[in-house]
N, C-alpha and C positions, 0 to 999 in steps of 0.2 A: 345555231341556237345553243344558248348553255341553259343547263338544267340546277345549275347551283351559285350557289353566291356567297361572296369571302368579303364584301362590302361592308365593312365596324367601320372604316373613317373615314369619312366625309371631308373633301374642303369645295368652301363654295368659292365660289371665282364672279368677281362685278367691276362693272364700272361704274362709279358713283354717280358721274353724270345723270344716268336717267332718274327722269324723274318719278318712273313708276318702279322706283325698285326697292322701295322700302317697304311695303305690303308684301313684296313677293318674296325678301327673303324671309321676312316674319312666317310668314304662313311655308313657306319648305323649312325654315328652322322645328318651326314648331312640329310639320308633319317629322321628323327626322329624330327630332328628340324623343317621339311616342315610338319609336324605334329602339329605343335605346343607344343609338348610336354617335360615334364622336364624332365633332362638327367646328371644325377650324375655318376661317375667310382669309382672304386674299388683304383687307381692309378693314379697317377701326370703324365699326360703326354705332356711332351716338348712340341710333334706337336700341343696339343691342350689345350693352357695354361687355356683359359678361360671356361675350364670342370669344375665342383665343382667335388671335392675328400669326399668318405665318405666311411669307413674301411664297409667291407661284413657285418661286425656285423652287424652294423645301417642301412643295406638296408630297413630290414623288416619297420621301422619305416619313411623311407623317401622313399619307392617305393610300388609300384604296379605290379611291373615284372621284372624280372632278365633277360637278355640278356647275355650269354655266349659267348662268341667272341672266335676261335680256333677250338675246335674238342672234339672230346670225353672226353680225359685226363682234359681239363679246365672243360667240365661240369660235370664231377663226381667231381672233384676239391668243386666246390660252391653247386653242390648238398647234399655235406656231410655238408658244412659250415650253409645252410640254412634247412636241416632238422630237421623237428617239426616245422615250422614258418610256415608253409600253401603257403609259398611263391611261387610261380608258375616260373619258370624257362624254355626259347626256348632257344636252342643251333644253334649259328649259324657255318656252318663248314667254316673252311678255307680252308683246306687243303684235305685230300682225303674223300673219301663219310664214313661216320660215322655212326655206329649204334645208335648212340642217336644224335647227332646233325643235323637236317636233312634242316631247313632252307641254301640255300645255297646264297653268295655274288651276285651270275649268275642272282638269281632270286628275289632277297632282295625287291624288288619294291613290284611284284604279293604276293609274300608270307610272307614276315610282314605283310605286311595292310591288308590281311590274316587273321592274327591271332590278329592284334590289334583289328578288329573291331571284334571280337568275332567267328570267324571262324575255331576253333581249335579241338583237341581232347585232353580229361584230362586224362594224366599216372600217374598213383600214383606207385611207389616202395617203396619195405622194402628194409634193411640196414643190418647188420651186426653188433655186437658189441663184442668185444676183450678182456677180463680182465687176467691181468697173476698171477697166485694164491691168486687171492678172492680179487687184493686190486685194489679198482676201477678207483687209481689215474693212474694207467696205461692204463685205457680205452683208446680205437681206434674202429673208426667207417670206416667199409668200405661199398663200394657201388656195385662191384663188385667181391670184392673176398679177404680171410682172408687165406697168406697163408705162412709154416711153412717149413721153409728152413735151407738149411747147410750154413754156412756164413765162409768167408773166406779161403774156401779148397773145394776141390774135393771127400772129406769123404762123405757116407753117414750116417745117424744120424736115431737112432735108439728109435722108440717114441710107445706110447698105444695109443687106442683109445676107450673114452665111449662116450654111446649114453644115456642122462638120468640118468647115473650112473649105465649104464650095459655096459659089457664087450664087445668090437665089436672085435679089434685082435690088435698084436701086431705086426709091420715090420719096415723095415729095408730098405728105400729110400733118393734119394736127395731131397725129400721133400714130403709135401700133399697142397693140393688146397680143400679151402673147397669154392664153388662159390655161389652167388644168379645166379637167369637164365638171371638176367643184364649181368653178367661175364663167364655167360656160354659158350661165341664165344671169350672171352678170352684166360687167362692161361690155365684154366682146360680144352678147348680146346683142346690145344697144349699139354696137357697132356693125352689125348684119351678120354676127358670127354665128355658128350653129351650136344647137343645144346638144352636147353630149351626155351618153349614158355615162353613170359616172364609174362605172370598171373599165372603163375605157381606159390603155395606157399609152395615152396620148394628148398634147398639146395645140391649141386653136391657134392661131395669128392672123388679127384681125386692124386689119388699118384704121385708121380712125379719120375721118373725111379727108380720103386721097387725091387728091389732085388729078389722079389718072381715072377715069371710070372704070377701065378694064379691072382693075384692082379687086380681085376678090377675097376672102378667107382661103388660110389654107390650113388645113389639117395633116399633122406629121406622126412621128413614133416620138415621145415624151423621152426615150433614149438616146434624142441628137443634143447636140452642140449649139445654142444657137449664139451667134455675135452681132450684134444690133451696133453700126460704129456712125456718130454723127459725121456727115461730112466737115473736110474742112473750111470749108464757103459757105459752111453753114452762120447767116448773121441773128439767129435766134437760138435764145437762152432756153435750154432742154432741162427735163428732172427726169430721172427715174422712178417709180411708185409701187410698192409692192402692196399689194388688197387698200389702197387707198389711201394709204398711211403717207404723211410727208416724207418724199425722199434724198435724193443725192441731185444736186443741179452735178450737170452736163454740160463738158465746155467741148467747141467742134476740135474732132479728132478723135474723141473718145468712144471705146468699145465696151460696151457692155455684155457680159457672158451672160447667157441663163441658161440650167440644166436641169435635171431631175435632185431634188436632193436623196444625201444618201440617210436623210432620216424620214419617215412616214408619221403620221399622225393619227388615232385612235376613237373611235366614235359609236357611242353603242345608241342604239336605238332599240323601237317598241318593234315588237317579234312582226306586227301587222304592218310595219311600214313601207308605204307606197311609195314611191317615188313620181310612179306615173302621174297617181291623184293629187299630185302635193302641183307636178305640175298644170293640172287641169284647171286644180283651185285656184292659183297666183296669175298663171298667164287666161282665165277665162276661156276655159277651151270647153268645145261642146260637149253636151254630155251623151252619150249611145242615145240614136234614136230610136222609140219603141214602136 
């Protein structure tokens, strides 16, 4: 918990696509401006000509805190853009209840001025990072999850796995999930993978409908090596994807590295937040019986 707050500049961070994101940032502009505080975007927007515009890069250099406007998807978005800059980042949700953006529109009043005035709790996560046969120009950082898939067909793609530069096995599925326990209520999820607490520092790898039944998750130390190499008989066309994003097609032969990055990412939250309740809420889980 911090007790004080050094928060004068603001920059909001959006993706314009949504549709409900013009109310939302009128109404955090306008809570921000009764602030008195400076308040730059990421984007030129029409409803609010007399915003100053300044690209994500240059946040670090003209703010004091990232405001994420949207929902999850937008704040892994500026969380990969601003990791290693120490920049501290609240997700405000728009849309349905979020596992990282928990500030809500409903309550924007009581819970920014929250966290402006130093009221928060500091997340720090690790990242993910991608190289595909040793050349680094192909690096990708994810936040959630790094994962290796059949692209354009219903084939499944047939790949190895090291851990470290040891042998773990070789199958035969529509893909693998390798997650942080940010992306553990994610894909790997949806893949039978298990829901990690998120100080966990450690990585899921979760198959994606494997061919072998035996084929379970496995959970590792987030400080290994791993190399994901398509085989060479492999006759389906692979991508790489990091949190969802279009990636790098995959020709057989190819290895793909993923490690820990050596940068983290920054996430401050309301002093009360749950994590447990956040999961109760989203996956429908019971509530104590009385």
């Amino acid at each position: 918990m911090t007790t004080h707050s050094s928060f004068q500049r603001i920059g909001l961070f959006i993706r314009k696509d949504d549709p409900v994101m013009e109310n939302a940032v009128e109404q955090v502009n306008e809570f921000l401006a009764s602030r008195g505080l400076s308040v730059v975007c990421n984007e030129s927007l029409a409803f609010l000509p007399s915003l100053n515009v300044v690209s994500i890069s240059a946040f670090p250099e003209h703010c004091d805190l990232t405001i994420a406007i949207g929902g999850d998807g937008t704040l892994l978005s500026v969380s990969r853009e601003l990791s290693g800059t120490d920049m501290p980042v609240v997700g405000i949700n728009v849309g349905r209840l979020g596992f990282l953006a928990d500030v809500t529109l409903s309550n924007l009043t009581h819970e920014l001025d929250a966290i402006l005035c130093g009221h928060y709790r500091d997340d720090s996560r690790f990242l993910l990072k991608t190289v595909i046969n040793g050349d680094d120009a192909t690096s990708s950082i994810a936040m959630n999850d790094v994962v290796i898939h059949s692209y354009e067909n219903l084939h499944m793609i047939e790949f190895e796995t090291h851990i470290n530069g040891r042998f773990l096995n070789s199958q035969r599925a529509d893909g693998l999930v390798i997650s942080t326990p940010t992306g553990s209520t994610a894909y790997a999820m949806s893949a039978g993978g298990p829901i990690l607490d998120v100080d966990l520092d450690v990585v899921v790898l979760a198959s994606v409908c494997p061919h072998t039944l035996s084929n379970r998750p496995l959970v590792i130390s987030a400080d290994n090596k791993l190399d994901i190499t398509l085989s060479d008989n492999n006759i389906t066309t692979a991508m790489v994807s990091c949190d969802g994003r279009p990636g790098r097609v995959l020709q057989p032969g190819d290895t793909v590295r993923i490690e820990k990055h050596s940068k983290r990412t920054r996430l401050l939250h309301l002093e009360d937040h749950d994590h447990y309740s956040i999961l109760r809420a989203k996956l429908n889980w019971g509530k104590k019986l009385t």
